[in-house]
N, CA, C and O atoms as a GROMACS GRO file, in nm:
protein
  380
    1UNK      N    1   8.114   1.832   9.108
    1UNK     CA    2   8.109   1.725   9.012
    1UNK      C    3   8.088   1.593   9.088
    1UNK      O    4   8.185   1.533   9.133
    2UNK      N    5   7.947   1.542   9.104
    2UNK     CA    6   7.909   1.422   9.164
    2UNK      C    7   7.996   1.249   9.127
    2UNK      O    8   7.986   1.137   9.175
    3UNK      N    9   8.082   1.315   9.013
    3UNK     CA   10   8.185   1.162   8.969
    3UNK      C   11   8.322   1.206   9.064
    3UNK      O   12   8.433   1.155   9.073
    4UNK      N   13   8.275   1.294   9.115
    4UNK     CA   14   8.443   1.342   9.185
    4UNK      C   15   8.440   1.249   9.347
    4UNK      O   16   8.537   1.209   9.411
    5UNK      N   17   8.289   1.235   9.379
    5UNK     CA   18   8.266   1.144   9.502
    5UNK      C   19   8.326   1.250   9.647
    5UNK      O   20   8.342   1.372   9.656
    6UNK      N   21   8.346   1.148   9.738
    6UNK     CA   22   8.379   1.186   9.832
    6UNK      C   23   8.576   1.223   9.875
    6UNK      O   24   8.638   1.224   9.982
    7UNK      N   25   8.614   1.246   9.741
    7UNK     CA   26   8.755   1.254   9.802
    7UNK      C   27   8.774   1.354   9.685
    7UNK      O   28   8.892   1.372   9.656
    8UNK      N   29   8.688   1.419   9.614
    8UNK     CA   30   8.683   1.517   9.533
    8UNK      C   31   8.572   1.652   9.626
    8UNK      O   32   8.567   1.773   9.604
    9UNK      N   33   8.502   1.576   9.722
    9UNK     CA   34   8.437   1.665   9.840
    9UNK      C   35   8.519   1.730   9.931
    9UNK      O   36   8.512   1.846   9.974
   10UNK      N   37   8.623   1.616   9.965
   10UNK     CA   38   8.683   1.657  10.065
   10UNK      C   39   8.783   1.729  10.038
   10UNK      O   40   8.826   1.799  10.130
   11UNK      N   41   8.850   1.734   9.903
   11UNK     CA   42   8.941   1.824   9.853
   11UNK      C   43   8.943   1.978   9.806
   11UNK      O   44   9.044   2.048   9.800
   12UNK      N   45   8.811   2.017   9.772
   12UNK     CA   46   8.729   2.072   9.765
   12UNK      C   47   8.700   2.162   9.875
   12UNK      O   48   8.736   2.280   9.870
   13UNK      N   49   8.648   2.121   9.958
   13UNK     CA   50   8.655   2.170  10.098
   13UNK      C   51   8.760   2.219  10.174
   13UNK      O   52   8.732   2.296  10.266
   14UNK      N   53   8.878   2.188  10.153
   14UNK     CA   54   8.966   2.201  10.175
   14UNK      C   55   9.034   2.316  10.105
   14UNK      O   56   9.105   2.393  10.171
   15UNK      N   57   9.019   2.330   9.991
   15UNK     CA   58   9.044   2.430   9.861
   15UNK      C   59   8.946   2.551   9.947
   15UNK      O   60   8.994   2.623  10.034
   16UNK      N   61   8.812   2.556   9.907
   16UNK     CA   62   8.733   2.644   9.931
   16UNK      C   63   8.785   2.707  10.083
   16UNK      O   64   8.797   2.829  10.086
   17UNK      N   65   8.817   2.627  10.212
   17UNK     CA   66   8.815   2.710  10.309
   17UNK      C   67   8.971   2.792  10.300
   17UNK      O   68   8.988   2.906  10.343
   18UNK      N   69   9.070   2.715  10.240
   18UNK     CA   70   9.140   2.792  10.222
   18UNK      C   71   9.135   2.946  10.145
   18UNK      O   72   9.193   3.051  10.173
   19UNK      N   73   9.009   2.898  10.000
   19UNK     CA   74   8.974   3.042   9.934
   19UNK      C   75   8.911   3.148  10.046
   19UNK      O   76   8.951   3.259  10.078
   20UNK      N   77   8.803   3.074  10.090
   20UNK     CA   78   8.727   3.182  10.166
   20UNK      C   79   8.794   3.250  10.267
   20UNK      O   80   8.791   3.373  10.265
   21UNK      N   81   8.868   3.178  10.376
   21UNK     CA   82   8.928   3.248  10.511
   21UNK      C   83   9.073   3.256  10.465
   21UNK      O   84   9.136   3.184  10.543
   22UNK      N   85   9.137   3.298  10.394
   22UNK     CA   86   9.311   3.320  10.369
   22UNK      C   87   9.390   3.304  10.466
   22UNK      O   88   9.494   3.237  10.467
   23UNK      N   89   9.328   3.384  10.575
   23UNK     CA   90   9.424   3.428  10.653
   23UNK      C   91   9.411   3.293  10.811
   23UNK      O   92   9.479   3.291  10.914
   24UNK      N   93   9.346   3.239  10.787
   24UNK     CA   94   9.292   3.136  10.902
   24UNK      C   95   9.404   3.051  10.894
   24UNK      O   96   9.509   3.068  10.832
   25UNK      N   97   9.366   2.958  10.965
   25UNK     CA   98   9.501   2.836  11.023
   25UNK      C   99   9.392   2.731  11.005
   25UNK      O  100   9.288   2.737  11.071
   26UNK      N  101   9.422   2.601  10.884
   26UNK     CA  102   9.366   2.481  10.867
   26UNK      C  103   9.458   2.376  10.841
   26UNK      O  104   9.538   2.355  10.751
   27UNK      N  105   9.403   2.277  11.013
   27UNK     CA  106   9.478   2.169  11.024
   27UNK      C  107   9.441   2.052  11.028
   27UNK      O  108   9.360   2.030  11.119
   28UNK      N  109   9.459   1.997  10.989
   28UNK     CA  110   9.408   1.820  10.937
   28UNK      C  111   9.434   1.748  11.095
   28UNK      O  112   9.550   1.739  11.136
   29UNK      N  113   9.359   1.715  11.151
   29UNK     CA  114   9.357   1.646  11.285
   29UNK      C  115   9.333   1.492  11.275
   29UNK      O  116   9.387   1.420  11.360
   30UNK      N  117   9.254   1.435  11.176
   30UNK     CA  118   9.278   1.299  11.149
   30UNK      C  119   9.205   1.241  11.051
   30UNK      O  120   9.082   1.240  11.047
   31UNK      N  121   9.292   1.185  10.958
   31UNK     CA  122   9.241   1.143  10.836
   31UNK      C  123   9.264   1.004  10.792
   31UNK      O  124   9.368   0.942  10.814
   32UNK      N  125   9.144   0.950  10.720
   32UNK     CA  126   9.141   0.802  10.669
   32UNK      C  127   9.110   0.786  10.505
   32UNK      O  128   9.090   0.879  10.426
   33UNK      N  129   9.113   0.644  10.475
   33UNK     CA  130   9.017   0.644  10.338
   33UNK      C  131   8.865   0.716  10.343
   33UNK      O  132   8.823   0.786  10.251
   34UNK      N  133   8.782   0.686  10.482
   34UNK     CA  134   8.616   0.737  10.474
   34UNK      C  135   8.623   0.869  10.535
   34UNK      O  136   8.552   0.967  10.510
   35UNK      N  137   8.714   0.856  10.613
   35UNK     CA  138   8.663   1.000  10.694
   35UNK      C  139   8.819   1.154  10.717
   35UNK      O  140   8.939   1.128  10.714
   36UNK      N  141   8.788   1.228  10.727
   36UNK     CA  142   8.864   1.377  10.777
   36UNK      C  143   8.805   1.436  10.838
   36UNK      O  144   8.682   1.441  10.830
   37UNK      N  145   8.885   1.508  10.931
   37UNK     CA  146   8.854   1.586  11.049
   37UNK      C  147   8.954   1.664  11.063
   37UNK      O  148   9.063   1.615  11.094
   38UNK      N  149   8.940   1.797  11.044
   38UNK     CA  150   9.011   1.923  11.040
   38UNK      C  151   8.966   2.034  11.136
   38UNK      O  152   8.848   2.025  11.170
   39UNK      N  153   9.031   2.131  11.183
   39UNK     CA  154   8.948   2.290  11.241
   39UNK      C  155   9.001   2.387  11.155
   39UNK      O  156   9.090   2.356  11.076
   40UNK      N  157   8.951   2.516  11.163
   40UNK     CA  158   9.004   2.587  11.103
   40UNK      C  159   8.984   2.691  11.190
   40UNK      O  160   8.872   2.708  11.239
   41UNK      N  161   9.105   2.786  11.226
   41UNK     CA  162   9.128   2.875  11.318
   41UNK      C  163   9.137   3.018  11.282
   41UNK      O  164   9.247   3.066  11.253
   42UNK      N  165   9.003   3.106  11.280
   42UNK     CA  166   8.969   3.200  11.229
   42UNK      C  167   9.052   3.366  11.288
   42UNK      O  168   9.054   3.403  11.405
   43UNK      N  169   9.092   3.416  11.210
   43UNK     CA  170   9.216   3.570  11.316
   43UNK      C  171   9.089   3.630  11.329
   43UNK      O  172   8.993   3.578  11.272
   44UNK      N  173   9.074   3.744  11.404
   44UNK     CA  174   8.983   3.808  11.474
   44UNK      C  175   8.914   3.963  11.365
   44UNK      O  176   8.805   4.019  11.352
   45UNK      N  177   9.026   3.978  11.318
   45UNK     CA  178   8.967   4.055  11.187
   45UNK      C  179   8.865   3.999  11.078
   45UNK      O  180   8.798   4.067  11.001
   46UNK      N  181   8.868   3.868  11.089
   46UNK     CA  182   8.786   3.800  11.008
   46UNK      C  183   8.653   3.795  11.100
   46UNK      O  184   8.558   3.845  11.039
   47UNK      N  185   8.617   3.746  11.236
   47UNK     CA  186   8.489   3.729  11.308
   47UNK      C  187   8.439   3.889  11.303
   47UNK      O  188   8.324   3.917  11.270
   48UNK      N  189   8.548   4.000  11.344
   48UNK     CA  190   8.502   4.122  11.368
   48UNK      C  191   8.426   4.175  11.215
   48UNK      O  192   8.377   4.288  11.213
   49UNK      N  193   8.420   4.087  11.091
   49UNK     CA  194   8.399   4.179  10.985
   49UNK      C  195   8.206   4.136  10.985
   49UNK      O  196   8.144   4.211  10.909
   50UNK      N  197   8.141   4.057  11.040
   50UNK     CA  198   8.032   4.048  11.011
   50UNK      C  199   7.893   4.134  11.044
   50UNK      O  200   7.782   4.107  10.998
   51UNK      N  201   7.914   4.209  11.106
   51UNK     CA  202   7.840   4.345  11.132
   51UNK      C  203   7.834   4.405  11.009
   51UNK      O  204   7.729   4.448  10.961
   52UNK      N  205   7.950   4.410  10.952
   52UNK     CA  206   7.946   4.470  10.792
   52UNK      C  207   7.843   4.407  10.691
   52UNK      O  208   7.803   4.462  10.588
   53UNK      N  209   7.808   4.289  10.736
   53UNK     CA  210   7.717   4.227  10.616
   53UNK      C  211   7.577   4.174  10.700
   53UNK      O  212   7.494   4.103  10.642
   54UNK      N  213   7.561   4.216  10.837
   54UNK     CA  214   7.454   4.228  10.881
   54UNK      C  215   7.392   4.125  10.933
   54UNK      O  216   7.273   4.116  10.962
   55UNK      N  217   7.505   4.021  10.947
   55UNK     CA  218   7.514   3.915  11.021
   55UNK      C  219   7.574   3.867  11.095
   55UNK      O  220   7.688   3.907  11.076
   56UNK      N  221   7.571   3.768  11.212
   56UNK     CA  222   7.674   3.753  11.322
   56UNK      C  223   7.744   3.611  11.237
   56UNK      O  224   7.697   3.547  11.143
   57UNK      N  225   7.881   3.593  11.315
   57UNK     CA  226   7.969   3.492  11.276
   57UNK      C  227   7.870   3.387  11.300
   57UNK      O  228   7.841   3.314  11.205
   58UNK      N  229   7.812   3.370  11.416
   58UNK     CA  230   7.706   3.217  11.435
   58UNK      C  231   7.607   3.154  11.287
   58UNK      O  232   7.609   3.052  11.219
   59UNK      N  233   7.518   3.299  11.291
   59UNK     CA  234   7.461   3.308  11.176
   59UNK      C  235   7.491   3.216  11.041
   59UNK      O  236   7.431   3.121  10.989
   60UNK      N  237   7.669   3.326  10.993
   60UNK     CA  238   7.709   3.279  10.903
   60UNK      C  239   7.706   3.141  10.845
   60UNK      O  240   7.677   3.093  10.735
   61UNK      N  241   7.748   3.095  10.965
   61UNK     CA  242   7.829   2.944  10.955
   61UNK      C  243   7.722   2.818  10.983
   61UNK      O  244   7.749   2.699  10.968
   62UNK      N  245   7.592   2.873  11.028
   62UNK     CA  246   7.479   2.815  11.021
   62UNK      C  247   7.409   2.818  10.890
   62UNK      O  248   7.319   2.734  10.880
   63UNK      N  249   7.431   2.898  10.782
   63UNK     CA  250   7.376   2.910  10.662
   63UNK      C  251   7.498   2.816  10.576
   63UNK      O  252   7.475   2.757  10.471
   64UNK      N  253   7.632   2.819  10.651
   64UNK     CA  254   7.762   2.749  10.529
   64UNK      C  255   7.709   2.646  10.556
   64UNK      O  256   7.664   2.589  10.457
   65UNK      N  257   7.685   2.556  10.725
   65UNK     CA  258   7.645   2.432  10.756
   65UNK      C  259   7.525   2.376  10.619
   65UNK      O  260   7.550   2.287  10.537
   66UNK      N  261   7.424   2.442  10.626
   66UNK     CA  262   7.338   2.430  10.569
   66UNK      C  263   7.329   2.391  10.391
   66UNK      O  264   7.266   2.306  10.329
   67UNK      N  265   7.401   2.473  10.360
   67UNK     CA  266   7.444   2.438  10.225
   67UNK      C  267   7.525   2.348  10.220
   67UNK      O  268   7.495   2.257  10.143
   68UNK      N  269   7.676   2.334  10.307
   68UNK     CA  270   7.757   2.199  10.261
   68UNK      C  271   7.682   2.077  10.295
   68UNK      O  272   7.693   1.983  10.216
   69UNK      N  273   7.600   2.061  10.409
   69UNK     CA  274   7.556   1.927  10.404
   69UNK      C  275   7.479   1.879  10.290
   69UNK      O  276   7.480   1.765  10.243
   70UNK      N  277   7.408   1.986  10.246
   70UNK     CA  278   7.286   1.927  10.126
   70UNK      C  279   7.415   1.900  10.008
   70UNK      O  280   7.399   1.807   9.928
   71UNK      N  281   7.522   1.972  10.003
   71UNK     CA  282   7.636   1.940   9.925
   71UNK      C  283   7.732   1.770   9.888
   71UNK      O  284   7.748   1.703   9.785
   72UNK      N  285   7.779   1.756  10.043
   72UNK     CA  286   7.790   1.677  10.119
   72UNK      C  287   7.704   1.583  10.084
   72UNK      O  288   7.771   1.499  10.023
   73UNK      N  289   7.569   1.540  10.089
   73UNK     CA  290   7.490   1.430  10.050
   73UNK      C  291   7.523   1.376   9.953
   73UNK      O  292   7.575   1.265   9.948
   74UNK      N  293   7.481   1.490   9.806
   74UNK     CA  294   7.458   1.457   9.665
   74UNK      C  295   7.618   1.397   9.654
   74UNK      O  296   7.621   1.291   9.590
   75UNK      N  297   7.734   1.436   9.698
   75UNK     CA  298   7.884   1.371   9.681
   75UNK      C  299   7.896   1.252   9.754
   75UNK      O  300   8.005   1.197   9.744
   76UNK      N  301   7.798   1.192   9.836
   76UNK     CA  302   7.815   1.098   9.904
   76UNK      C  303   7.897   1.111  10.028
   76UNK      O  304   7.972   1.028  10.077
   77UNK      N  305   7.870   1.226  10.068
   77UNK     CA  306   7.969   1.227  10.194
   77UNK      C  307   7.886   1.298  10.336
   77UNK      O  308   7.834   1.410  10.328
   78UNK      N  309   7.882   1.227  10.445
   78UNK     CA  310   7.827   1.341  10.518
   78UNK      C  311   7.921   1.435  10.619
   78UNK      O  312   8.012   1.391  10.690
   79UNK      N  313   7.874   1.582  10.609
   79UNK     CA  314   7.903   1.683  10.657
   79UNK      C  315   7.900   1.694  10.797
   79UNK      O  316   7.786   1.654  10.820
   80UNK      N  317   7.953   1.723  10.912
   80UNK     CA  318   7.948   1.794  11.020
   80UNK      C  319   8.026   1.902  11.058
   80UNK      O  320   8.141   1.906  11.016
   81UNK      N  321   7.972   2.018  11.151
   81UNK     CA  322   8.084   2.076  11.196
   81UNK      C  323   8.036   2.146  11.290
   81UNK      O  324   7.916   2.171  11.298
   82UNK      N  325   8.160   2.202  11.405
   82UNK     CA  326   8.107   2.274  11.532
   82UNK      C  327   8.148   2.364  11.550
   82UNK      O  328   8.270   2.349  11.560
   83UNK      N  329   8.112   2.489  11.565
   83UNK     CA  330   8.159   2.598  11.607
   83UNK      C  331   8.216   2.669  11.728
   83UNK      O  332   8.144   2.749  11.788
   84UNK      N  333   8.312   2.651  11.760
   84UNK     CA  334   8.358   2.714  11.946
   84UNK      C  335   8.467   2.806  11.910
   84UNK      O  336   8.577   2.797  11.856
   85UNK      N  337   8.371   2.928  11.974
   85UNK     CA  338   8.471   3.028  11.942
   85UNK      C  339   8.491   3.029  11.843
   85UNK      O  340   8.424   2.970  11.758
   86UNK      N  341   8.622   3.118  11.814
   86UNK     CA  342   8.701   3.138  11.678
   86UNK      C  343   8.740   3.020  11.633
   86UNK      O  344   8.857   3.028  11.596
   87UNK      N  345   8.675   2.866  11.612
   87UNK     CA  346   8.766   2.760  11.536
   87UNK      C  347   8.653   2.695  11.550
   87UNK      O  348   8.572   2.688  11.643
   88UNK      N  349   8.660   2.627  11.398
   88UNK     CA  350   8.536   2.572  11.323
   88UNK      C  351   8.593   2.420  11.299
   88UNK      O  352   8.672   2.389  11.210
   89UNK      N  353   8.541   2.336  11.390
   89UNK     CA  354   8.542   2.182  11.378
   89UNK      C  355   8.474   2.107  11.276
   89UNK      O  356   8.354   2.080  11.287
   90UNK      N  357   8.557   2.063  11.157
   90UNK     CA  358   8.475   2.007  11.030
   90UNK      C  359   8.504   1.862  11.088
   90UNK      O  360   8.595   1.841  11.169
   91UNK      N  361   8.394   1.737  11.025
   91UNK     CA  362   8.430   1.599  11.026
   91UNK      C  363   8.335   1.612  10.897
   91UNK      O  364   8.241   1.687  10.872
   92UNK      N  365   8.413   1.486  10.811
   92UNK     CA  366   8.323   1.465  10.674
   92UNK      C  367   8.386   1.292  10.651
   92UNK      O  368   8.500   1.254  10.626
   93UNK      N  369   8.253   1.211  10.674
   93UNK     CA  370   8.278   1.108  10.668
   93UNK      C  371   8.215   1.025  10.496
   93UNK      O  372   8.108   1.054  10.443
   94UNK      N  373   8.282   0.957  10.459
   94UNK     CA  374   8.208   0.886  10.347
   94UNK      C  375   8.054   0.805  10.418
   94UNK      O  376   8.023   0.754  10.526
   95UNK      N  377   7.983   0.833  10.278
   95UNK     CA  378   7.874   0.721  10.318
   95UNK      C  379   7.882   0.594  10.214
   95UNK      O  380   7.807   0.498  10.229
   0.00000   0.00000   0.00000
């Protein structure tokens, strides 16, 4: 919902990674009015399951990148994130 802006993005995001990875560890590393920066720390049963769907974890998270930023725009917010290892570095700053 594009009236939800950027603090309805970021909540959101926050919601969703909790839906998607359950079992992961997501920690808020530093937050403002414009910007958050979180990782999220993936258990190994979760990286080991992507062979099952015929894709590697890199893959994956290169197709999530892909969609949240174009996401990310239309809410006014821009998207980043880095992948090392098992823990996924989000920053989402207002524009």
């Amino acid at each position: 919902n594009k009236e939800n802006g950027f603090n309805g993005f970021v909540n959101g995001m926050l919601y969703i990674s909790k839906a998607f990875f359950p079992k992961s560890t997501i920690e808020i590393l530093d937050q403002s009015e414009t910007s958050i920066k979180f990782r999220i720390v993936f258990v190994p049963e979760f990286i080991k399951s992507f062979p099952n769907y015929n894709v590697t974890f890199d893959e994956y998270f290169e197709f999530w990148n892909g969609i949240t930023v174009i996401i990310g725009e239309y809410m006014g917010a821009e998207y980043t994130q880095e992948l090392k290892g098992d823990t996924l570095y989000v920053t989402i700053m207002k524009k």
